[in-house]
Backbone bond lengths (Angstrom), bond angles and torsions (degrees), N, CA, C in turn:
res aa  C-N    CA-C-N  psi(-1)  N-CA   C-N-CA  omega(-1)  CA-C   N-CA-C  phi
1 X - - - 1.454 - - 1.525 108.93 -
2 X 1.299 109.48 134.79 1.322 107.75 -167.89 1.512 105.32 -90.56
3 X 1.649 122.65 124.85 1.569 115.56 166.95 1.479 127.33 -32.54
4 X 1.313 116.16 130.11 1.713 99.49 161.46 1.234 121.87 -95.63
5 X 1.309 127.37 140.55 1.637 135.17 -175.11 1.313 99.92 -54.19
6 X 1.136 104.64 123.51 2.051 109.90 165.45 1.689 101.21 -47.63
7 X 1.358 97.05 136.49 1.418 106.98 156.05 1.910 121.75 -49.87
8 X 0.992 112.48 105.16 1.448 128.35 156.11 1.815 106.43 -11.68
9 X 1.176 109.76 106.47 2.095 96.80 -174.77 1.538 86.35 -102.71
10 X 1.877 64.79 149.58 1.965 102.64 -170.94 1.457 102.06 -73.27
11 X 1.184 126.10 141.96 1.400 144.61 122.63 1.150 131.48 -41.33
12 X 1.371 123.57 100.54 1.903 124.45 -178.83 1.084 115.98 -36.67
13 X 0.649 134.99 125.92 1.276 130.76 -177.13 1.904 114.15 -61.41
14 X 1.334 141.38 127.40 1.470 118.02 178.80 1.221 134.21 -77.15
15 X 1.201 114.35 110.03 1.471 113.67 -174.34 1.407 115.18 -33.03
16 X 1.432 117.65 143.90 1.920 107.55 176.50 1.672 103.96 -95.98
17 X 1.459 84.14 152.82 1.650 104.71 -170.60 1.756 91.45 -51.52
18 X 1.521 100.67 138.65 1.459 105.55 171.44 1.847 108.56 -67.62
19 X 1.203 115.05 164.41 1.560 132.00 177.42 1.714 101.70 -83.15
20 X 1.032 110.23 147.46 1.475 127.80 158.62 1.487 107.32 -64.81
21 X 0.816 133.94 124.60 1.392 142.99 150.02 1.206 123.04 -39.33
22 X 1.741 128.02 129.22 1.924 104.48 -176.70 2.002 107.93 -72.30
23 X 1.359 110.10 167.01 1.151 83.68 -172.03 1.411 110.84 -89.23
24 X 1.810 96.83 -179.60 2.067 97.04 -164.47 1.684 101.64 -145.44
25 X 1.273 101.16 149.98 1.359 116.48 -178.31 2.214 97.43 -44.77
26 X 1.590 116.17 148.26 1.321 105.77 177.36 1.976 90.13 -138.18
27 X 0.845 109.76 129.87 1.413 117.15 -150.34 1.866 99.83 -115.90
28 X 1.425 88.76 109.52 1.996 90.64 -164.86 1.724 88.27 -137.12
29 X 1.419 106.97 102.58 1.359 122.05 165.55 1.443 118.58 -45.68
30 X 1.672 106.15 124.06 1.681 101.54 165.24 1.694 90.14 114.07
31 X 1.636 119.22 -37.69 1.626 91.44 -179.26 1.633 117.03 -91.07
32 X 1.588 112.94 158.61 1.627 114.76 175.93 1.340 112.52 -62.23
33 X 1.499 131.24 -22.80 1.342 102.55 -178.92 1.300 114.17 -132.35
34 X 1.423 135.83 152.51 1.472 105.55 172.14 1.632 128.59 -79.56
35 X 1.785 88.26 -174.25 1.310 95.34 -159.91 1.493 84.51 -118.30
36 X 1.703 106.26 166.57 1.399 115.89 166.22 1.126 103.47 -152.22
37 X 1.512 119.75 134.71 1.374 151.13 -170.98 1.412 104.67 -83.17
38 X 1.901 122.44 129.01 1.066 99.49 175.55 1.746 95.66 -161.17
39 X 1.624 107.57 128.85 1.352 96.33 -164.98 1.643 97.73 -108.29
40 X 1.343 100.30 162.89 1.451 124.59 -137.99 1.973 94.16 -133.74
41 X 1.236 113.80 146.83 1.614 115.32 -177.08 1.139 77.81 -125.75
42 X 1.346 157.98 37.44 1.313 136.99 161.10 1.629 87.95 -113.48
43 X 1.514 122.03 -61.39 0.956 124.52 -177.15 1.665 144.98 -3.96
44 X 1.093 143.67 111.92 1.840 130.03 178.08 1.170 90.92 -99.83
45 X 1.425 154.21 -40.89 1.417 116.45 -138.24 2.195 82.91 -166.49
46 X 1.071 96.90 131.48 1.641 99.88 154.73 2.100 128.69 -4.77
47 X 0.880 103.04 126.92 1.524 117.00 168.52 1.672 123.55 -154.65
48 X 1.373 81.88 147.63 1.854 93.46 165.89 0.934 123.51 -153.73
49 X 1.896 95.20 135.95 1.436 110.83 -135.89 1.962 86.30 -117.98
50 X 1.443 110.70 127.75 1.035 94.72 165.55 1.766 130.03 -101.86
51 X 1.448 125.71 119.77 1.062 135.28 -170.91 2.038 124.92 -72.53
52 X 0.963 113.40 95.76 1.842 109.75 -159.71 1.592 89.41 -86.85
53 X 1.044 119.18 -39.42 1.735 108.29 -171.17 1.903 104.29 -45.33
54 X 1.353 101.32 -71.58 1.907 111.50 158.58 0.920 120.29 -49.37
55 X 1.034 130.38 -57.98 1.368 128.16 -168.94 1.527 114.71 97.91
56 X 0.935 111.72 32.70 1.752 138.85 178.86 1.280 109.89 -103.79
57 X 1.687 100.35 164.40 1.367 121.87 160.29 1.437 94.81 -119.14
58 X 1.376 85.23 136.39 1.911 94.13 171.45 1.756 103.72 -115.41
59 X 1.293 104.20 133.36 1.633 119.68 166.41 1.480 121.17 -119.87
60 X 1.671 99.28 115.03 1.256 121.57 -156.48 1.570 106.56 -100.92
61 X 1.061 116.99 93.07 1.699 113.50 163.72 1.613 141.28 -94.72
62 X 0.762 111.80 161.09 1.895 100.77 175.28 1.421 93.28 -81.92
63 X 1.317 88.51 162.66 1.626 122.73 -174.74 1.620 112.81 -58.82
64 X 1.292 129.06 117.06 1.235 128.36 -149.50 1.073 158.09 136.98
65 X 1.637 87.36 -61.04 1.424 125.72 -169.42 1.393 107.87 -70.44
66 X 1.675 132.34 135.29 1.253 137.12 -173.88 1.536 119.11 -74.94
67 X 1.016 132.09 135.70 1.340 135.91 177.54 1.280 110.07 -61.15
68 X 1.512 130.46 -8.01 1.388 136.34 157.24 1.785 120.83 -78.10
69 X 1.271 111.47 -25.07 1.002 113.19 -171.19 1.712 102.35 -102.24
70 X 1.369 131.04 -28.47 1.189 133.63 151.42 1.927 112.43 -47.86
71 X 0.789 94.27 -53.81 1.656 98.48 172.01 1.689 122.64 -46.23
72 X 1.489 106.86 -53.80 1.360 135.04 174.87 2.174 96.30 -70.34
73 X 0.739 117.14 -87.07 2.145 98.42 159.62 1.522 120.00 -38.26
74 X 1.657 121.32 5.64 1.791 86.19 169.80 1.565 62.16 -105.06
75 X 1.355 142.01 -87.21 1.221 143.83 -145.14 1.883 110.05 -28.98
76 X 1.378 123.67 -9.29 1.016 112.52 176.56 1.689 98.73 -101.01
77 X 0.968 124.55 -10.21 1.486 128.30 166.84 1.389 117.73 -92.83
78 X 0.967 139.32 7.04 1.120 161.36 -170.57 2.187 109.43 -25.58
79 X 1.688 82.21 -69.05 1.346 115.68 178.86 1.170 107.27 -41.82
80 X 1.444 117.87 -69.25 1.360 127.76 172.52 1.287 147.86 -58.44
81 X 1.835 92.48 -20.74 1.184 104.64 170.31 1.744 110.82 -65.87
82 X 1.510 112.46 -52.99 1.164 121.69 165.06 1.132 135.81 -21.11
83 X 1.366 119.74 -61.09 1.197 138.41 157.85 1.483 134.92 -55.56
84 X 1.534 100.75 -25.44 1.453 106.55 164.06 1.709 120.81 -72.06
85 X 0.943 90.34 -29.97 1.764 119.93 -170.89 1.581 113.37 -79.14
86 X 1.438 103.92 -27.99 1.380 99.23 172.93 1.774 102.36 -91.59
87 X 0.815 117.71 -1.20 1.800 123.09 -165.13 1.906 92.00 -96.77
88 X 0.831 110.07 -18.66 1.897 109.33 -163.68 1.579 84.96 -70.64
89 X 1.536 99.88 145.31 1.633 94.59 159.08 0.987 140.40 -79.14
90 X 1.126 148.45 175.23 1.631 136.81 174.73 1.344 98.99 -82.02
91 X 1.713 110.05 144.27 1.251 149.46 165.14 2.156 96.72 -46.69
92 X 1.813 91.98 134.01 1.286 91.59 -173.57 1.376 99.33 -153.35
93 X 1.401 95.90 102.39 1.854 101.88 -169.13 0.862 108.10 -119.59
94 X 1.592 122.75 152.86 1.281 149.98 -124.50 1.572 105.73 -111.66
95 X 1.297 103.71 73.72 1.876 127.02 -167.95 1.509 97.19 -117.95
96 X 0.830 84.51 166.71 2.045 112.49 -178.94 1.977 87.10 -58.85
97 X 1.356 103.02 152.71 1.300 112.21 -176.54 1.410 118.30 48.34
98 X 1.014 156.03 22.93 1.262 157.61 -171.40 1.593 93.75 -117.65
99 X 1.408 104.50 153.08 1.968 123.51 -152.01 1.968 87.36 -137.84
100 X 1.382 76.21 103.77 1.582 109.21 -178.47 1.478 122.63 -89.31
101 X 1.109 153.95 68.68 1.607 148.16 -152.28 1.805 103.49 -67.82
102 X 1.297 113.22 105.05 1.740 116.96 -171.77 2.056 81.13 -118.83
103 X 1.430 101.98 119.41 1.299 130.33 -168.41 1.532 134.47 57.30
104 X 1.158 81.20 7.30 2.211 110.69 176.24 1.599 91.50 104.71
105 X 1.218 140.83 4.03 1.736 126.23 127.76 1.649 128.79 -44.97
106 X 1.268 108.84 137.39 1.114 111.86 163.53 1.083 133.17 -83.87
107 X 1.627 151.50 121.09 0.929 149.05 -133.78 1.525 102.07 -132.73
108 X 1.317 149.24 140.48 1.623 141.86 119.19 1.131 121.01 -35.59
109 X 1.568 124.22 120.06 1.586 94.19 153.53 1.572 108.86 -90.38
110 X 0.845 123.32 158.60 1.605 140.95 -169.72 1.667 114.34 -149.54
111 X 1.595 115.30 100.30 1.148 142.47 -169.12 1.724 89.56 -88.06
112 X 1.480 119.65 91.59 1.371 121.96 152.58 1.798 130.04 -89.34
113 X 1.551 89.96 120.13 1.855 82.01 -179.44 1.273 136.81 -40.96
114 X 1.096 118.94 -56.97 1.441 144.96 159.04 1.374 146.88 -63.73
115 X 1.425 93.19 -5.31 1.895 122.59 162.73 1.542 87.42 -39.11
116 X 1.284 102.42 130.31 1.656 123.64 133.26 1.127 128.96 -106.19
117 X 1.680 129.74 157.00 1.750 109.81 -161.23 1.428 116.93 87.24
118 X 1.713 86.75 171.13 1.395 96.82 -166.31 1.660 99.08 -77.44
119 X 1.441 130.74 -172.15 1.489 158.08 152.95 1.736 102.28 -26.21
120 X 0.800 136.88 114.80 1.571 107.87 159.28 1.622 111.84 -168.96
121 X 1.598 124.14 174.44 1.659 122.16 -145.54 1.880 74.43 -120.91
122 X 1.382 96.77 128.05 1.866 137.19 152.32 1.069 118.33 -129.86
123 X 1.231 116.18 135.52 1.575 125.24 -160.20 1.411 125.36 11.57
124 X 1.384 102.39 59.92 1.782 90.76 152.91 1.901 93.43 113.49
125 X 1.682 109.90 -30.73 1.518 128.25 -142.23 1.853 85.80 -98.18
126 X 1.418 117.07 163.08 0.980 134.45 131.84 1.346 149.30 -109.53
127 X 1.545 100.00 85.96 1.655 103.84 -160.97 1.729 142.06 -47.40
128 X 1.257 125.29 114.10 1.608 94.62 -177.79 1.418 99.50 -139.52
129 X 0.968 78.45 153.38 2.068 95.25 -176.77 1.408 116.27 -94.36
130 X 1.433 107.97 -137.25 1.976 119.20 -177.24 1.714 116.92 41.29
131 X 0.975 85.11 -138.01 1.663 89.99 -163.26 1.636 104.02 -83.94
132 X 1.467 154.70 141.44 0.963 146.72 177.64 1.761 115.38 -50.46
133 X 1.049 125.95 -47.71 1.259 141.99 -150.69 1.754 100.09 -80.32
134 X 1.554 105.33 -7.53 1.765 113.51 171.69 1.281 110.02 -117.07
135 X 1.562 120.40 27.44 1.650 109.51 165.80 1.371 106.77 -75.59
136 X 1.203 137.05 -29.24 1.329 135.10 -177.84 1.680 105.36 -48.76
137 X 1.191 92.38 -62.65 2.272 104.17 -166.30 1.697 86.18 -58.15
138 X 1.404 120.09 -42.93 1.743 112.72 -141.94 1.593 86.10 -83.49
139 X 1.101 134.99 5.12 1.390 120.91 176.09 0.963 107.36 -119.26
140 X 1.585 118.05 -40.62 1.957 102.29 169.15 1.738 106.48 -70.04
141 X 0.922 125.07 -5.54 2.008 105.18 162.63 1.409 96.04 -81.20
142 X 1.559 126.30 -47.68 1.321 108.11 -165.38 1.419 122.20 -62.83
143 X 1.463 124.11 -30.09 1.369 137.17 158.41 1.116 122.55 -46.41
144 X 1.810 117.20 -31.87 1.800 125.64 -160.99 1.737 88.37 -95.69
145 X 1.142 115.04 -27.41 1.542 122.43 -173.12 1.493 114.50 -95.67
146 X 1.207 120.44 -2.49 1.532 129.52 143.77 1.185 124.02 -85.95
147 X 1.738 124.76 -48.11 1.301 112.10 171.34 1.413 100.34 -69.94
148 X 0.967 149.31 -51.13 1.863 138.28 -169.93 1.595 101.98 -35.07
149 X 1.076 119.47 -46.69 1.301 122.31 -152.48 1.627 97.24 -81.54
150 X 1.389 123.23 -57.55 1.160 146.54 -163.83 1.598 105.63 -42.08
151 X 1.584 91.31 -65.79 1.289 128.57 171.28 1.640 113.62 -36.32
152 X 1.286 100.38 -72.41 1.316 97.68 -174.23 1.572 131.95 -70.90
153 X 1.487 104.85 -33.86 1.920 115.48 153.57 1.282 104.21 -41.61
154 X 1.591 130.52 -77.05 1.403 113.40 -173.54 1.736 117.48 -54.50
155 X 0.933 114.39 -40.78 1.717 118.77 176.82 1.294 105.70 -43.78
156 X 1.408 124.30 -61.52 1.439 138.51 170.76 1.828 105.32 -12.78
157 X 1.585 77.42 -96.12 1.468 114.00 177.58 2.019 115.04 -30.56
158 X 1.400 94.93 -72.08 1.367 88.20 -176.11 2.220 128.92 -54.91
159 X 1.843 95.73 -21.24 1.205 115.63 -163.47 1.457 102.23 -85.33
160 X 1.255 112.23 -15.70 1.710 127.27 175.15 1.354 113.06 -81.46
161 X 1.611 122.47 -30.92 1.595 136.66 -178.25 1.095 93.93 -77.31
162 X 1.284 128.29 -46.87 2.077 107.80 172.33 1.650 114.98 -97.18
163 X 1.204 113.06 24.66 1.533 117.62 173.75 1.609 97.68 60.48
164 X 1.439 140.59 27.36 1.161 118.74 159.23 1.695 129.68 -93.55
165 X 1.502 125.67 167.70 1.003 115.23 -160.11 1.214 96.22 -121.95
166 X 1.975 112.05 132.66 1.659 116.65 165.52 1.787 109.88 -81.04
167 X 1.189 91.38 140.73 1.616 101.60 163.24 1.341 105.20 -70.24
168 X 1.355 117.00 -71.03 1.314 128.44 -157.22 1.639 105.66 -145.75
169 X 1.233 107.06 172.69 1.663 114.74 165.50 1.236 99.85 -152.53
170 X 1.319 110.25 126.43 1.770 130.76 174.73 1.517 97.67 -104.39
171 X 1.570 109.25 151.67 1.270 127.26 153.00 1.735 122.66 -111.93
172 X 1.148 89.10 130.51 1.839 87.77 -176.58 1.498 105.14 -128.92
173 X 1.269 100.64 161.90 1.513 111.42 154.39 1.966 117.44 -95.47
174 X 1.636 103.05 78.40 1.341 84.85 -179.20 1.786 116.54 -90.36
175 X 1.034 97.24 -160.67 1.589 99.19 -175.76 1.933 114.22 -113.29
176 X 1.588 82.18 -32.44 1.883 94.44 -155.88 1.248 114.74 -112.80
177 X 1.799 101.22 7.02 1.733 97.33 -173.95 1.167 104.56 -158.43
178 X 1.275 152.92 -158.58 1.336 139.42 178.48 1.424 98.74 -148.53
179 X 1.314 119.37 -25.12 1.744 105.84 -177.35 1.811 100.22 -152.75
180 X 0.844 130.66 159.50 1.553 134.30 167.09 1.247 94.68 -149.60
181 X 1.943 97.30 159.12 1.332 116.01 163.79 1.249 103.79 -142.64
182 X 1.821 111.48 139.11 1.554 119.83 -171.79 1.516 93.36 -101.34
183 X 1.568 91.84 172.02 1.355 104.57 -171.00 1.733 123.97 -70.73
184 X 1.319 97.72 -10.26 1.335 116.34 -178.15 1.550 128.50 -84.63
185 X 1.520 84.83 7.33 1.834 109.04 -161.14 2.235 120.07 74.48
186 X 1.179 97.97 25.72 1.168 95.26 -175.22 1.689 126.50 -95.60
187 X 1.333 129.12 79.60 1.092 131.61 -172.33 1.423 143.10 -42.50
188 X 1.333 167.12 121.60 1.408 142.98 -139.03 1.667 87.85 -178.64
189 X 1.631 82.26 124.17 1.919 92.09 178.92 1.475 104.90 -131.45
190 X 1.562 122.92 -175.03 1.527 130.73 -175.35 1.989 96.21 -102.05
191 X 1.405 100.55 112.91 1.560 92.87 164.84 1.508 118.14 -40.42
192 X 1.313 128.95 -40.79 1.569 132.08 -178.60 1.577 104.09 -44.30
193 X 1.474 124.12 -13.35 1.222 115.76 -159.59 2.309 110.98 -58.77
194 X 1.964 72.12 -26.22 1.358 89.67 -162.78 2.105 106.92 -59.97
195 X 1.157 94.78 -30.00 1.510 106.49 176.31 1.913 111.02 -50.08
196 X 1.343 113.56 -30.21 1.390 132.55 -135.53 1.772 83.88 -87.54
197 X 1.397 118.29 157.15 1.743 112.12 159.98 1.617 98.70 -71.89
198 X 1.685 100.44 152.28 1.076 110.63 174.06 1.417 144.25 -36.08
199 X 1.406 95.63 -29.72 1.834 128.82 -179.25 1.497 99.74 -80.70
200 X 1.272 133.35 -50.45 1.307 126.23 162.81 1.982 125.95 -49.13
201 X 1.151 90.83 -55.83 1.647 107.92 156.31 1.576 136.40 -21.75
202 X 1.953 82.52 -62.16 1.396 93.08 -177.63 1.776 115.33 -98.54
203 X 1.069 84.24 5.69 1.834 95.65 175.59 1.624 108.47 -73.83
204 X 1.519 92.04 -54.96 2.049 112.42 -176.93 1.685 92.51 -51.70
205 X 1.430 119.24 -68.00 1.533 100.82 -174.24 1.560 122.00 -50.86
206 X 1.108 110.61 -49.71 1.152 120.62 -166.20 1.910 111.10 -56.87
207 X 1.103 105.62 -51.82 1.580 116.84 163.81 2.039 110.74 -50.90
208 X 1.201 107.58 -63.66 1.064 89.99 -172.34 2.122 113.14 -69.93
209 X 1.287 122.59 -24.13 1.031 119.88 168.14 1.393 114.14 -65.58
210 X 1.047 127.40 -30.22 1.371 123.68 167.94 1.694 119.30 -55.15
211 X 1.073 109.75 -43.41 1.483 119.06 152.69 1.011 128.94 -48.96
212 X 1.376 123.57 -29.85 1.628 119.91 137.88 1.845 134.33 -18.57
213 X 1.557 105.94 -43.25 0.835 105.21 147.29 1.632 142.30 -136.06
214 X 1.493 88.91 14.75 1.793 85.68 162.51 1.571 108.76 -143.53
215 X 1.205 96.49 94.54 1.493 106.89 -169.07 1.988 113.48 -69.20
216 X 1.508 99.10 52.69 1.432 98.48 171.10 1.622 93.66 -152.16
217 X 1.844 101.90 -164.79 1.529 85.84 173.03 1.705 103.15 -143.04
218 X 1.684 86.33 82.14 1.341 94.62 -167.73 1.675 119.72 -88.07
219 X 0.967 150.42 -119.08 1.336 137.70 161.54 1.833 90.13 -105.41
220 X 1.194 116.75 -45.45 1.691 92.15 -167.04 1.891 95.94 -69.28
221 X 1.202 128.85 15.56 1.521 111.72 -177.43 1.867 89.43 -80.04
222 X 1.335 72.34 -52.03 2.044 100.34 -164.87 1.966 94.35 -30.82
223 X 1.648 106.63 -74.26 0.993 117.20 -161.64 2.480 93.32 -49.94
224 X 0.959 101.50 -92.79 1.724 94.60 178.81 1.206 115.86 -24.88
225 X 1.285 133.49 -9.85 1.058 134.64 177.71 1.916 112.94 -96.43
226 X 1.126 115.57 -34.62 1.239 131.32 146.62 1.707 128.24 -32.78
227 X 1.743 88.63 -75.24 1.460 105.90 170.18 1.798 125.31 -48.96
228 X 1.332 98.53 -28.95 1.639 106.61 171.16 0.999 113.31 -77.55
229 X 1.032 127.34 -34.80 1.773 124.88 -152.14 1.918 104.62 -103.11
230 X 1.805 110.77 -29.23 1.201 122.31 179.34 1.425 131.31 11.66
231 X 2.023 85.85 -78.43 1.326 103.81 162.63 1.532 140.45 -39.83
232 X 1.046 118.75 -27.95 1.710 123.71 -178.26 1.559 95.57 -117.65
233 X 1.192 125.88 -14.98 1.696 108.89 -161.79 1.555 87.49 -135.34
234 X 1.552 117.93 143.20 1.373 136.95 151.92 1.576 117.90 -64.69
235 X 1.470 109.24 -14.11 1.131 102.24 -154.56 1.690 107.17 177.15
236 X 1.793 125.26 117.26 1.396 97.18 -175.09 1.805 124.68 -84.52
237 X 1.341 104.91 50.45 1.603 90.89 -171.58 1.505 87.28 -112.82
238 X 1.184 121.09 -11.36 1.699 125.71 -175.93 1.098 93.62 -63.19
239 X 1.333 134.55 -78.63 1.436 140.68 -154.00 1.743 102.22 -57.81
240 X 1.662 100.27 -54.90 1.510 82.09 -179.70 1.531 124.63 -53.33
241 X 1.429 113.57 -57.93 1.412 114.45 164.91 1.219 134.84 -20.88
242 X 1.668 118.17 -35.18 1.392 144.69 175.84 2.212 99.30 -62.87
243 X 1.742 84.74 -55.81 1.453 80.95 -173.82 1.563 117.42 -90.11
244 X 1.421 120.29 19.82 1.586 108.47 -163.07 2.055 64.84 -98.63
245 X 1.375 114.05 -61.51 1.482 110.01 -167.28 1.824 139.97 -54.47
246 X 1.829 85.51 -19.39 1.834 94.06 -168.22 1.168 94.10 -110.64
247 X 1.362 127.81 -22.63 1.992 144.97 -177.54 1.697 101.80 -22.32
248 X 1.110 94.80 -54.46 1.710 93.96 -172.81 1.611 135.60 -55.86
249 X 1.743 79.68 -59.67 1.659 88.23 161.81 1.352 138.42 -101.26
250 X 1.704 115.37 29.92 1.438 119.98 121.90 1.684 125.60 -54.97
251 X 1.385 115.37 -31.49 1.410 120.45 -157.23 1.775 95.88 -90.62
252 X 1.664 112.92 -6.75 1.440 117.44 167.69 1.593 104.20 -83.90
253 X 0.652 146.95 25.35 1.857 133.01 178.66 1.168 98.80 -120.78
254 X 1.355 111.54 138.72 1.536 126.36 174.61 1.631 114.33 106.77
């Protein structure tokens, strides 16, 4: 009788990495602001991240992790959470009478009935017309349509003094960074920049155009990065300093 060959043994098959969850409101009685739960595949271990643009706390977990046991980590942060929360600035939206800083000026807004024309700053004021209940939108375009412009003249200019070339320039509303540059030459900044004094402003371009051509931040970035910005700054730790401290409550307006 001839042997039969053992069957060939199966291999389990590997389970696939579970998905992150999108994130979701996490609802913990007793604090002022909310929180939102949000799991993360990069993640090892618990965080909380506090969000000033929203006005949230975000809780960041790895993939897995129980919405009971996230609960049990804010309650052991408790203290801190508190304390972070009283430090956020107050919410500052873009209503009739409200004092707007457009290049680190302070501005009025001033909702006139009878404005004709576009949005625009006379003495000191920031004018806007239409219906009352759209000064909010008609001033964040007019803000996104000052930094665009702002933005991109200096980008121009400075990216021509080292002969480098922009692809593009995006405007965003980000949260976590104020300017990037991709490898492709593609530039992308925070409209809020426009809120910022000019010297802050022209630092963010100037840094990320410098990355134009040295896409790290090695000492020759530092030094070209210097050389761009010169003119408005003695020095780039001012500007940052400006934004590690005021960063937040730009990300309150609107």
């Amino acid at each position: 009788m001839v042997p039969r060959r053992p069957a060939p043994t199966r291999r389990p098959k590997r389970a696939s990495a579970a998905k992150p969850k999108p994130p979701r409101p996490l609802e913990i009685a007793g604090l002022p602001v909310p929180l939102e739960l949000r799991e993360s595949a990069r993640a090892t271990r618990m965080t909380l991240k506090v969000d000033p643009g929203r006005g949230l706390i975000q809780v960041v977990i790895p993939v897995g992790v129980s919405e009971r046991d996230a609960r049990s980590f804010v309650g052991r942060h408790d203290g801190w959470l508190r304390a972070r929360i009283a430090a956020l600035p107050p919410s500052l939206p873009f209503t009739d009478g409200a004092v707007v800083p457009i290049r680190g000026v302070d501005h009025s807004v001033r909702w006139v009935a009878d404005l004709r024309g576009p949005t625009r700053i006379e003495d000191g004021a920031l004018l806007v017309g239409g219906q009352p209940d759209h000064t909010p939108r008609r001033v964040r375009d007019f803000l996104v349509n000052e930094a665009k412009r702002e933005i991109g003249a200096r980008a121009r200019v400075k990216a021509a003094l080292i002969g480098a070339r922009i692809a593009a320039i995006t405007l965003r509303d980000t949260k976590s960074r104020w300017g990037s540059c991709s490898s492709t030459g593609r530039l992308s900044f925070s409209w809020r920049l426009i809120l910022a004094p000019d010297s802050v402003l022209d630092y963010v371009v100037g840094h990320e155009v410098a990355h134009l051509q040295e896409m790290n931040h090695s000492p020759r970035f530092w030094a070209l990065c210097a050389r761009l910005t010169a003119e408005l700054n003695p020095d780039v730790d001012t500007p940052r300093g400006w934004l590690k401290t005021n960063g937040a409550r730009l990300l309150r307006y609107g």
